[in-house]
C-alpha positions in Angstrom: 0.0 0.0 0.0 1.3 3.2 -0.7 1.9 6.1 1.8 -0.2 8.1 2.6 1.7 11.2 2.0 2.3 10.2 -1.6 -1.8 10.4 -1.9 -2.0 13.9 -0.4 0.5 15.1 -2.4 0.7 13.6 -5.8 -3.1 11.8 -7.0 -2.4 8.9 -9.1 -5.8 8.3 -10.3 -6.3 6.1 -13.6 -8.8 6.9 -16.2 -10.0 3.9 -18.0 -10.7 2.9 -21.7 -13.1 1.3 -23.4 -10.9 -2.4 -23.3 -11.2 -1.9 -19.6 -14.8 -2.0 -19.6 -16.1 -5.9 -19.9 -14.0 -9.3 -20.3 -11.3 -10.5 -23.1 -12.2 -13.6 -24.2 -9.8 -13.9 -26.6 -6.9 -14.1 -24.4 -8.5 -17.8 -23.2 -9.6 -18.4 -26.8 -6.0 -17.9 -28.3 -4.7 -21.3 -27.6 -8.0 -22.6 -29.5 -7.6 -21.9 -33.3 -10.6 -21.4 -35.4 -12.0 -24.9 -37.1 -12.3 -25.3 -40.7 -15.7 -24.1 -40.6 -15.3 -21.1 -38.7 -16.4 -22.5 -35.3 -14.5 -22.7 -32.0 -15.5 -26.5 -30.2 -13.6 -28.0 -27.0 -13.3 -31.8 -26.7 -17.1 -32.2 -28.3 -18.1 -33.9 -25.1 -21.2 -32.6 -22.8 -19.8 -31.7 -19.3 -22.3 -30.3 -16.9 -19.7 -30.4 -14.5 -17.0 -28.4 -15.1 -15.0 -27.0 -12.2 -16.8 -28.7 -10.1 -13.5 -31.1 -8.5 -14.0 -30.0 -4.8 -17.3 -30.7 -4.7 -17.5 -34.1 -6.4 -14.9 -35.4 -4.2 -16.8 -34.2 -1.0 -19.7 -36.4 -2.7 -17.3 -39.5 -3.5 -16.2 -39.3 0.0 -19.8 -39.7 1.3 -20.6 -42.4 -1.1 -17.4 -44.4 0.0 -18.7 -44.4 3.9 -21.9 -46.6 4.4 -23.2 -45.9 7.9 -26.0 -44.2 8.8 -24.1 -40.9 9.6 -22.5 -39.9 6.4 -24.8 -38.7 4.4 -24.4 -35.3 2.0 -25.5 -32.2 1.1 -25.4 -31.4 -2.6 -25.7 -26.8 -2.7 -26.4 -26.1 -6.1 -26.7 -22.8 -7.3 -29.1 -21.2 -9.1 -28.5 -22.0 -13.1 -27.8 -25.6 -12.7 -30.2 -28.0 -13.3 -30.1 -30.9 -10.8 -31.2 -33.9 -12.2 -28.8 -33.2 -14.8 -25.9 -33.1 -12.3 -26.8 -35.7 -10.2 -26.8 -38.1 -13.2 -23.8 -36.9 -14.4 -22.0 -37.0 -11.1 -23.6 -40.8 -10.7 -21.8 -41.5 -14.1 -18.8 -39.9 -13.7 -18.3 -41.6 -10.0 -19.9 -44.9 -11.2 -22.3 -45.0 -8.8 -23.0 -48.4 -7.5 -25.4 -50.1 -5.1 -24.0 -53.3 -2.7 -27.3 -54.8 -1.5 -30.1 -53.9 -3.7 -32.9 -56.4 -3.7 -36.2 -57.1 -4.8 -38.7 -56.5 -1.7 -42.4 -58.6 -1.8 -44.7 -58.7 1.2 -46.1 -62.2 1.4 -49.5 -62.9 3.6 -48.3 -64.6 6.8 -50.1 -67.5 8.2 -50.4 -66.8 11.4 -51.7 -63.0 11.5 -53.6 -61.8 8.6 -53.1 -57.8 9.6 -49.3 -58.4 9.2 -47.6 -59.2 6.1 -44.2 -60.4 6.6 -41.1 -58.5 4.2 -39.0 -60.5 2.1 -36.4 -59.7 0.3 -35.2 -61.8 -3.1 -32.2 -61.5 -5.6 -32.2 -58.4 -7.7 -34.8 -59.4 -10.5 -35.5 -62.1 -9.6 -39.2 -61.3 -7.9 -41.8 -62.2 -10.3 -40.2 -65.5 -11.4 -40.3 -66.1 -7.3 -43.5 -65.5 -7.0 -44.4 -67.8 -9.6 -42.7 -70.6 -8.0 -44.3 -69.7 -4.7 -47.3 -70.5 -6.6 -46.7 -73.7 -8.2 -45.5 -74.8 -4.7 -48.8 -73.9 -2.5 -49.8 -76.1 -5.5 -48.4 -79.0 -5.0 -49.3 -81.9 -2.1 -47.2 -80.8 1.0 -45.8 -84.2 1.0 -44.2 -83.4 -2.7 -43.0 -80.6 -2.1 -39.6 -80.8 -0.2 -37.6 -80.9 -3.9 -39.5 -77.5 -4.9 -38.5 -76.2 -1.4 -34.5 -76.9 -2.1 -35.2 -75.8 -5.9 -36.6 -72.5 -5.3 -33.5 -72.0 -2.0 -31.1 -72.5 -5.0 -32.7 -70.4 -7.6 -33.5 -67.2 -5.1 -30.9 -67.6 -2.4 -32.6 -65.1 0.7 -32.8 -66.2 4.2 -36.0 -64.4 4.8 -37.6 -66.1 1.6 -36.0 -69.6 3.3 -38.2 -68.8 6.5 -41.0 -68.2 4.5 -41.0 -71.3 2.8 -40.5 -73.3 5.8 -43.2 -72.2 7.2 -45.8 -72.3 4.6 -44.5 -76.0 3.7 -47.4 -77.7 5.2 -50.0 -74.8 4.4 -52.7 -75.0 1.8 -54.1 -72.1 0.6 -56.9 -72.3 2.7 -54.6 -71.9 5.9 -53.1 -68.5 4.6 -55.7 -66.0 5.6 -56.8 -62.8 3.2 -57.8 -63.1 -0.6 -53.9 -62.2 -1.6 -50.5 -63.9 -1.5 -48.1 -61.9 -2.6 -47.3 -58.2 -3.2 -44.1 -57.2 -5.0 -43.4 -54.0 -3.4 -39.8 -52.9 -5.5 -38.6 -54.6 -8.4 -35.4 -54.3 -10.2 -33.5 -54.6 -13.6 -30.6 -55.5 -14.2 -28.3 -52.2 -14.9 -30.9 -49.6 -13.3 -30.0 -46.5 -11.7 -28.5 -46.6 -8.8 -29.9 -43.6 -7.1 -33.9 -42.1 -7.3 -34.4 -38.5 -7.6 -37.5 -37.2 -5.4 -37.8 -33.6 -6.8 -41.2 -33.3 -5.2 -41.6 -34.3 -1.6 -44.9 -35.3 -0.3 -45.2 -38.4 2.7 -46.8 -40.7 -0.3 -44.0 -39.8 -3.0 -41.0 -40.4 -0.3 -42.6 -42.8 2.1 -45.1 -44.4 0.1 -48.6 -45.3 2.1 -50.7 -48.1 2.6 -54.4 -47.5 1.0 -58.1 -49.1 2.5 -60.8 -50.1 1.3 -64.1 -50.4 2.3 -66.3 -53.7 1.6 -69.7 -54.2 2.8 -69.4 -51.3 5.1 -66.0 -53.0 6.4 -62.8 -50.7 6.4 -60.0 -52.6 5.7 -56.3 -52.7 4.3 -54.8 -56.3 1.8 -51.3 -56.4 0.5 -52.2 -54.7 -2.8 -53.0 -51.7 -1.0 -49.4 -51.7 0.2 -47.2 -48.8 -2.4 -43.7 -48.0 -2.0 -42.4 -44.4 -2.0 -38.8 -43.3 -3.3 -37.2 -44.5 -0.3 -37.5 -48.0 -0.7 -37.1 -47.8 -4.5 -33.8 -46.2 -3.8 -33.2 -49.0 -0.9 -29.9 -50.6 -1.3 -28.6 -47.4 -3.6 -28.9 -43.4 -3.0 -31.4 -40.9 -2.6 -31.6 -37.8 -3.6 -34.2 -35.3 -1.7 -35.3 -31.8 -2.5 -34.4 -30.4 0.6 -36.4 -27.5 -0.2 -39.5 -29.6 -0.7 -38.7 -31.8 2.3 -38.7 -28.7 4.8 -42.2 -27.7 3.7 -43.6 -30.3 5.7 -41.0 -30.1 9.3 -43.2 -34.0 9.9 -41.6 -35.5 7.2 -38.3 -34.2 7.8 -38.2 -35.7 11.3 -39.6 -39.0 9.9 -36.6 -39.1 7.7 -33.9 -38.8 10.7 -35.8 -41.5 12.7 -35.5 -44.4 9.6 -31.7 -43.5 9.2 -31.1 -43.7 12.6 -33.4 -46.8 13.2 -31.9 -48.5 9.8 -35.3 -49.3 9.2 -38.5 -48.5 7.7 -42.4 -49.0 9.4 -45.3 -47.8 7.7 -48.0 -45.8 9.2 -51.5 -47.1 10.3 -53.3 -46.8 6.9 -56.5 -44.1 7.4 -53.8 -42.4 10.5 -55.9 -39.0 11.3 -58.5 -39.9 9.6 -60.3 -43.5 10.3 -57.6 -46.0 11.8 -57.5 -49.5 11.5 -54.4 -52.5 12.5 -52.8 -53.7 9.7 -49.0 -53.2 10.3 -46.6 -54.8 7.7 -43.5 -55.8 8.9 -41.0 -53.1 8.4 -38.6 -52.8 5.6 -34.3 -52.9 6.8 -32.8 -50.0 4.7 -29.1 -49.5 4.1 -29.4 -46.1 1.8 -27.6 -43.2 1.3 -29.2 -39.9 1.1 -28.2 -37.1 -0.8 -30.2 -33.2 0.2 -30.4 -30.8 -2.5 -30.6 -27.2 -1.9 -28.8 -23.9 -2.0 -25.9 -23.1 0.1 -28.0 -20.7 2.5 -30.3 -23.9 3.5 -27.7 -25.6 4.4 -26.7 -23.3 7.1 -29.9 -22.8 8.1 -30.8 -26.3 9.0 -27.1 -26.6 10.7 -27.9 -23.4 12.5 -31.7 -24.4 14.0 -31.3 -28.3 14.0 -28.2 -29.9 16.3 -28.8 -33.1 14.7 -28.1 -32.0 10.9 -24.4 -32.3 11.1 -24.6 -35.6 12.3 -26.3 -37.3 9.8 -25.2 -34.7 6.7 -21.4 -34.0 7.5 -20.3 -34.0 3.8 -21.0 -30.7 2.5 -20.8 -30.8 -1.6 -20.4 -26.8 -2.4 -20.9 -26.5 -6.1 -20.0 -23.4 -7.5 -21.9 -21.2 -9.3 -18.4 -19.9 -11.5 -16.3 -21.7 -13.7 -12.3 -19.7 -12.9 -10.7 -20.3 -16.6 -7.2 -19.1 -15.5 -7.6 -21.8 -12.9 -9.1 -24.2 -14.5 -8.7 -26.3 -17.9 -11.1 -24.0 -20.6 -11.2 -26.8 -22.6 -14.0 -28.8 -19.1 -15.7 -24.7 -20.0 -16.2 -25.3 -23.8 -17.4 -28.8 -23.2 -20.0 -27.0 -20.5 -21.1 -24.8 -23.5 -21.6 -28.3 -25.8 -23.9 -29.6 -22.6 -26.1 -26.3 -23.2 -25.9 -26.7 -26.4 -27.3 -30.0 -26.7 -30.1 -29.0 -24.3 -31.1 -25.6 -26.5 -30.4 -27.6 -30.1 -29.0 -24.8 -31.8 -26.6 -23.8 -34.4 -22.8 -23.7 -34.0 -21.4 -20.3 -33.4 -18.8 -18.7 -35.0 -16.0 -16.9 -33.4 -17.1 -14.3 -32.7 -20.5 -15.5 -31.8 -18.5 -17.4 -28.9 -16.3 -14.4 -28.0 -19.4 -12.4 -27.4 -21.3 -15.5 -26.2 -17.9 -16.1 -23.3 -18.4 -11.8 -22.5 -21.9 -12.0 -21.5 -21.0 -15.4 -19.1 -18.6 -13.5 -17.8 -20.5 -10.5 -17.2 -23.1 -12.9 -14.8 -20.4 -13.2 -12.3 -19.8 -9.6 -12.8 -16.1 -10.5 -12.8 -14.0 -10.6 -15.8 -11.7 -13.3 -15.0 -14.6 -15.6 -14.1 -17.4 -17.1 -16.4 -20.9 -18.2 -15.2 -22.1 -22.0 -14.9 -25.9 -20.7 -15.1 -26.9 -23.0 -17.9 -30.9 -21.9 -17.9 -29.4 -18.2 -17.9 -27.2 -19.5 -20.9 -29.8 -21.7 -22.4 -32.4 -18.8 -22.4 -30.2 -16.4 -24.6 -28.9 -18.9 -27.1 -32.9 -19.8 -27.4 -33.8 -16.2 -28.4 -29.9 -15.8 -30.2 -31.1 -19.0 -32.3 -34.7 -17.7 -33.2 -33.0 -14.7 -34.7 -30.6 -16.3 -36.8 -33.3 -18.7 -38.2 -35.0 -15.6 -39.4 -31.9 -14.4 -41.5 -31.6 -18.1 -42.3 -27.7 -17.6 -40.9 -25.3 -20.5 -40.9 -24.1 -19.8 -37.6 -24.4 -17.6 -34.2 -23.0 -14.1 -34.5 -22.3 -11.8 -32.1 -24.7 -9.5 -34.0 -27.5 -12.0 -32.8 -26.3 -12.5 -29.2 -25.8 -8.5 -28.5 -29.1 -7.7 -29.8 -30.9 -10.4 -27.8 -28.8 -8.8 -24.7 -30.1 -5.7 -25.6 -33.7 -7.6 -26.1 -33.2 -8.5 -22.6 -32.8 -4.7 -21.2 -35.3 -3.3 -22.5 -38.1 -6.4 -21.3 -36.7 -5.4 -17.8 -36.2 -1.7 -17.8 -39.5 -0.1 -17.7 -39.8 0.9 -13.8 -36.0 2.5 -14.3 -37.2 4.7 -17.4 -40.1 5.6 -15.5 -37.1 6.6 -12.4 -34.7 7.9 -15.1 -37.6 10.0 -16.6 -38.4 11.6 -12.8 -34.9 13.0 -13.3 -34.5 14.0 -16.9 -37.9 16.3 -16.1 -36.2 17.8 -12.8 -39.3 16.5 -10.7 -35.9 14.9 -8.8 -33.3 17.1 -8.8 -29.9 15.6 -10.3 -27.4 18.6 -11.7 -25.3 16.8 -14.1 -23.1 20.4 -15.2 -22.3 23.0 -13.1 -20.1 23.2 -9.8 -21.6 23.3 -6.4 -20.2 23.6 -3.0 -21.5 20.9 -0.4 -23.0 19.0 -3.6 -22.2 16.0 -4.9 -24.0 12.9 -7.4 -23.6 9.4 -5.6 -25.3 6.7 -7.1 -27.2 3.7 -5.7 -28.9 0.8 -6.7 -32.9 0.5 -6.1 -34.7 -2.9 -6.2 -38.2 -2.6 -7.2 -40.8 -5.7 -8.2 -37.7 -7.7 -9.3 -36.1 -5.0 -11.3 -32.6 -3.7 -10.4 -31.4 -0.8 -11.6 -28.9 2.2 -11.0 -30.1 5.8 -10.3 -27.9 8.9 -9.2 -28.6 10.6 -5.6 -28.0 14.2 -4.7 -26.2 14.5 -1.2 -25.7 17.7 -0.1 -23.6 18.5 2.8 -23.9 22.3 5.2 -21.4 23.6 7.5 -22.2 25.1 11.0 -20.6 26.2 14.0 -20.3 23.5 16.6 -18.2 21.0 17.9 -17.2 18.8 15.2 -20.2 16.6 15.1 -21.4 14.9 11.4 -25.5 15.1 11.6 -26.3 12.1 9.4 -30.4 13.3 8.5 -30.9 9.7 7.6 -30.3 9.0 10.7 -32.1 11.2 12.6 -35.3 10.5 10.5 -34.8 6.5 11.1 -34.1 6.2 7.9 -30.4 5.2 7.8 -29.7 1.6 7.9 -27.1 -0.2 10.5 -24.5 -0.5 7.6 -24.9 3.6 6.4 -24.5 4.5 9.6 -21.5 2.7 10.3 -20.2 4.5 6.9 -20.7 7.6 8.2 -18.9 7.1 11.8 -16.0 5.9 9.5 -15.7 8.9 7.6 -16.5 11.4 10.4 -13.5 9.4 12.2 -11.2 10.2 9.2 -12.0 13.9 9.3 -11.5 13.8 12.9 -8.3 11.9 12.5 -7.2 14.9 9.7 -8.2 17.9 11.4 -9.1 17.4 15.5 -5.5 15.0 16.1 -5.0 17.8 19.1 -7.9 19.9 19.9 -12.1 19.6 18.8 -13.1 20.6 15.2 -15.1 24.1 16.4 -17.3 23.0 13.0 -20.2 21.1 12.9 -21.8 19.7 9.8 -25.1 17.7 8.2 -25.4 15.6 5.6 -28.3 14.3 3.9 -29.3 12.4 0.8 -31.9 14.7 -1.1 -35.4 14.0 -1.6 -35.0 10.2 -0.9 -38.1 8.7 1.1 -37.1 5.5 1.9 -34.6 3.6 4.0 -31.0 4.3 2.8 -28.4 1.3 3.4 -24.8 0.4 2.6 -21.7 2.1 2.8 -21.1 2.6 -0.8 -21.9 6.4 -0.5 -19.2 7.2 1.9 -16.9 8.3 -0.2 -19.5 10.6 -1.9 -20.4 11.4 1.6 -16.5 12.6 2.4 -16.1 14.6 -0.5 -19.3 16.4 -0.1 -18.6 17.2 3.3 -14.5 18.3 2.3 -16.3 20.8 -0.1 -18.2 22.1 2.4 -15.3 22.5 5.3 -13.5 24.3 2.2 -16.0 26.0 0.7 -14.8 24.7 -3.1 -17.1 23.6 -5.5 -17.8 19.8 -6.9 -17.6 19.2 -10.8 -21.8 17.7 -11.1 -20.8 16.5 -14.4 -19.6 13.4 -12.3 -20.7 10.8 -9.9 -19.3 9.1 -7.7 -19.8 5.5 -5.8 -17.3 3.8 -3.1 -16.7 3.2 0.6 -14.1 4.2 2.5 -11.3 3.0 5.5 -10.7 5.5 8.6 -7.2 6.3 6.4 -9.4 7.4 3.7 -8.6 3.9 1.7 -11.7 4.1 -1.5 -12.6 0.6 -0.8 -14.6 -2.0 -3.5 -18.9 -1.5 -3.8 -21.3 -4.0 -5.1 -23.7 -3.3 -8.2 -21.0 -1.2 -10.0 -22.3 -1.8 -13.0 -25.8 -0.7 -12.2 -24.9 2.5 -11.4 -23.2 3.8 -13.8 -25.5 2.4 -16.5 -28.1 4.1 -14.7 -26.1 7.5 -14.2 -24.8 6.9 -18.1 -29.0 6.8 -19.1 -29.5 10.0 -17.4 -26.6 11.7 -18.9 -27.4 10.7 -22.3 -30.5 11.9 -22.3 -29.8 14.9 -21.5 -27.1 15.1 -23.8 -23.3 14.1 -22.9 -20.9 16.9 -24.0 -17.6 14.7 -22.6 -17.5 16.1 -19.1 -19.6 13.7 -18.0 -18.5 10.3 -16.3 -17.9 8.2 -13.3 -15.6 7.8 -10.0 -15.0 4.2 -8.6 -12.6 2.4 -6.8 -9.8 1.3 -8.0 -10.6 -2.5 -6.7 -13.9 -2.5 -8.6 -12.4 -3.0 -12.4 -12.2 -6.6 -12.7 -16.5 -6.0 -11.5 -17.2 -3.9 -15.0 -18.8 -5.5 -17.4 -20.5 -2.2 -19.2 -23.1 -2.2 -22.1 -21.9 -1.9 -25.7 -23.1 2.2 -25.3 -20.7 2.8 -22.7 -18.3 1.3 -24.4 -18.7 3.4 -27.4 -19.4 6.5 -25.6 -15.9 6.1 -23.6 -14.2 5.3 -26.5 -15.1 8.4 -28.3 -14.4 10.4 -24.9 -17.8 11.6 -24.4 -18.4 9.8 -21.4 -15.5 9.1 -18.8 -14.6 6.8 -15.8 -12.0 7.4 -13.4 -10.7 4.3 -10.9 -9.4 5.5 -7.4 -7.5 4.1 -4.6 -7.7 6.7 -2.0 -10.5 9.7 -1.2 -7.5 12.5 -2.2 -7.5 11.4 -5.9 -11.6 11.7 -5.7 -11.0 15.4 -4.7 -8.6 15.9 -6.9 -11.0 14.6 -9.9 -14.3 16.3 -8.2 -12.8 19.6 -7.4 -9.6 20.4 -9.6 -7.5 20.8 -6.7 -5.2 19.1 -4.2 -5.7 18.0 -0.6 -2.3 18.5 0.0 -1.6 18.2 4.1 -4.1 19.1 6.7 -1.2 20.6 8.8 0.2 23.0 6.3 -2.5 26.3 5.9 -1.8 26.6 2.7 -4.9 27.9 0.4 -3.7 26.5 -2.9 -4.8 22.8 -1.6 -8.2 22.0 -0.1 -7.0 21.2 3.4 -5.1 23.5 4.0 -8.5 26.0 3.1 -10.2 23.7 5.7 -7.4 24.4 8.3 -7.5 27.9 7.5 -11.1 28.1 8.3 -11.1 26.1 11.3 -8.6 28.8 13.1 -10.3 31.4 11.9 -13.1 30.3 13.8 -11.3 28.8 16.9 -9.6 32.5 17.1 -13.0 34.3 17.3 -13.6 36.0 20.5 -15.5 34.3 23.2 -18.2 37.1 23.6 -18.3 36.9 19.9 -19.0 33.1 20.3 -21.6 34.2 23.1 -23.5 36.3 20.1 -24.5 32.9 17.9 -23.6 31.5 15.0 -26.2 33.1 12.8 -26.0 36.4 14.3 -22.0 36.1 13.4 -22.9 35.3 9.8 -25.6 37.7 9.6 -23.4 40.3 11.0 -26.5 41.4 13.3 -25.9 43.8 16.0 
């Protein structure tokens, strides 16, 4: 970090150009020469998981550990389709089961309300069932070689028991009007996991059904239907933890069969009209997977003590794909994935370059590229309508800016209508002039889904007093925690500048002009600063320029969120009125790897109507804002700005004290 006598004394601001303003594809696109046909293509092969290593080996770990406690959570962000992971992650692990069976409830002998569970060789089910048939069939005394037959052919101790005890039964000793109920059944090569995307207790538990005959309410073992749990018995289970935790019941049920190893049905008709009928439960030896966003995942560690014993593997899939850390080649493959879900046309170079610039400017970072494939998918829909109506060979980037531009405009019509409050001065936003104690910050407003960026007048007044910083916002309870803390910071900077030995005998207030609604965020305090500086030394602010950034108590400019927001938004209002190249935008310094600006800006940047200026420290800001230097606040020297504020504050510390005793306005007044 520099010193911070080098700020005060020589500003070392940076203006940017217009290659400064979004992402360079083509300096991860140059080691990837352009095919025959024009197009640019990775390996060919469909990866939905690209740079996703640390969390597949969190979900390889969890699979490799059986017990009942080492189960996983899978966060997926927003973009990324999840059955389309989890069968890709099952592939690319080779996901396996180790004791997956057939299950069949059988009618027991000896108790009509309670079936008895048996489990049989994977497949192997109906062909059982039939032998169980043929057996009850045949004379008891003729049927010990049909016994041994069917031990050999379906090897399961519980089917063993069975037939050992129905060896001297006829039907007419096996109560009920059913045998046999095959309750799962497998294939051969199936899945090895289920997918329960929507969670009710029928669809995860399954439910046992009654039936009314004569007036009689009863249960029978066709009644009897499996949920996803015991289809996925044996294998993996993967839950919508967000549809889970819609019903709390359901959620506890689940920790009570993993701990218990074990599933028992519910009384049929439970709430409603009970009867007995109670089938023998079902062992389980599963693994469950959860599926959510990162933020439920704390939340359930946070409210329930038990989560991190039975989910300890946390699988964090990330929403960014880091090509100067990663292999670009797993990120062009992502791109063939989306492509074979959206079916369209290859793009040409510079359909990709354009395509790769507007992934990059989702992460609003240019060294990073987005994994949202429905964000992806959705343009290169609309990007592949157009080109079918030119009949074009390939994707441009002609067709992928104008769908982006497509996209503004769908989503911009509650900023016009804030933009237009401006441009017809019902809000008040100078954009030429210079004003003391006035300065344009800019903030980001959220309103029925739309996000936008707006300029904000703040206007600071100097009085006499003992160096306090009136924040109105606060006063009127209309300052959030995180403004107020920005404006402690900066009062604490100015105190640190100019009241090192004795109080500042100025007081000031600062307010954000006709704003009616909660103001949060530190992102104005540098605004804030150099409203108030202009104030304390009475020199005026370009308006022509806005500014956004926070501040340190050194006077550090420190990195903001929505930074693209805002200046589009202060860009709209400037065009409209006209941009005669004065106008433009301060930011920090740490905020330029954030910018990923619209074509417009571009343009109007590189033709030098339209300007932005990146700054480490709050002296460059003045410098930029007011033409002039800060210099040192110890040296009284009027040719930099604080030494005009030190000036001014011994002017007033020398007044007299029965001059003090007359007021402040009388003094200014001059009233006798």
């Amino acid at each position: 970090m520099p010193d911070r006598t080098e700020y005060l004394s020589a500003p070392s601001y940076q203006k940017l150009g217009a290659d400064d303003l979004s992402a360079n594809p083509t300096r991860w696109l140059h080691a990837y020469a352009a095919m025959p046909n024009g197009t640019v293509q990775g390996t060919g092969t469909a990866q939905v998981l690209a740079g996703q290593s640390r969390a597949l080996l969190a979900l390889q770990q969890a699979i490799q550990s059986r017990s009942s406690y080492s189960n996983a959570y899978m966060a997926l962000p927003p973009g990324l389709v999840a059955e389309d992971v989890i069968r890709a992650v099952a592939k690319t692990q080779n996901w396996s089961v180790r004791h997956q069976y057939d299950w069949v409830y059988l009618a027991n002998p000896a108790d009509a309300n309670a079936p008895i569970c048996v489990w049989l060789p994977l497949g192997s089910a109906e062909n059982a069932l039939t032998g169980l048939w043929e057996l009850l069939n045949t004379e008891p005394s003729e049927r010990a070689p049909i016994i041994d037959q069917l031990n050999g052919l379906y090897p399961s101790t519980s089917f063993s028991r069975y037939l050992e005890a129905i060896q001297f039964k006829t039907f007419d000793d096996i109560p009920g009007s059913e045998l046999a109920n095959i309750i799962v059944s497998h294939k051969q090569g199936a899945e090895a996991w289920v997918y329960c995307d929507r969670v009710t207790r029928e669809r995860l538990f399954g439910d046992i059904r009654i039936q009314s005959v004569e007036g009689t309410i009863s249960s029978e073992l066709h009644l009897i239907r499996p949920g996803d749990l015991l289809q996925a018995n044996g294998g993996i289970l993967v839950i919508d933890a967000n549809e889970l935790l819609l019903e709390p019941k359901l959620w506890r049920q689940l920790k009570h069969v993993l701990r218990r190893k074990r599933f028992d049905w519910a009384q049929p008709g439970e709430g409603q009209t009970a009867i007995f009928y109670a089938p023998e439960p079902v062992p389980l030896d599963i693994k469950v997977i959860l599926t959510g966003d990162a933020s439920l995942f704390s939340q359930l560690d946070e409210l329930d003590s038990d989560f991190s014993n039975y989910f300890p593997f946390f699988a964090d899939f990330s929403g960014i794909f880091q090509p100067n850390k990663d292999n670009f080649t797993d990120y062009l493959d992502f791109l063939t994935y989306v492509r074979d879900q959206v079916g369209h046309r290859p793009l040409n170079e510079s359909g990709l370059t354009a395509l790769l610039r507007y992934s990059s400017s989702l992460c609003e970072h240019q060294s990073e590229l987005s994994l949202d494939a429905v964000r992806l998918m959705q343009l290169l829909e609309e990007a592949e309508n157009l080109a079918n109506e030119q009949k074009a060979n390939f994707i441009t980037a002609e067709h992928i800016h104008k769908v982006e531009t497509q996209q503004r405009a769908r989503a911009s019509r509650i900023a016009e209508m804030s933009w237009q409050n401006i441009i017809e001065d019902q809000i008040q936003i100078d954009t030429s002039g210079n004003v003391v104690g006035q300065i344009n910050g800019l903030t980001v407003v959220s309103v029925a889904g739309a996000e936008f960026g707006e300029p904000s007048r703040i206007t600071a007044s100097v009085h006499y007093g003992d160096g306090d910083i009136i924040d109105i916002e606060r006063k009127a309870e209309l300052s959030g925690n995180i403004h107020t803390k920005g404006v402690m910071i900066l009062t604490a900077y100015l105190a640190n500048l100019f009241a090192q030995k004795e109080p500042m005998p100025l007081s000031a207030t600062l307010v954000f002009e006709q704003s009616y609604h909660e103001v949060d965020g530190d992102s104005a305090s540098l605004a804030e600063l150099c409203c108030l500086l202009s104030a304390l030394g009475d020199v005026p602010i370009k308006q022509s320029l806005a500014v956004t950034g926070a501040i340190d108590q050194f006077g550090n400019v420190q990195a903001v969120g929505g930074i693209n927001e805002k200046i589009e938004g202060y860009f709209q209002v400037c065009q409209h009125r006209g941009l005669n190249g004065e106008h433009g935008v301060v930011l920090p310094a740490s905020n330029r790897m954030n910018l990923h600006l619209s074509q417009q800006v571009q343009d109007a940047v590189e033709q030098g109507k339209f300007h932005i200026y990146a700054v480490k420290h709050v002296t460059e800001a003045v410098y930029l804002l007011m033409n002039i230097a800060c210099g040192t606040p110890l040296d009284p020297n009027e040719e930099h700005l604080f030494g005009r504020i030190q000036k001014r504050l011994r002017e007033v510390q020398e007044i007299p004290d029965d001059e003090q005793r007359r007021g402040f306005f009388a003094r200014l007044f001059d009233l006798r």
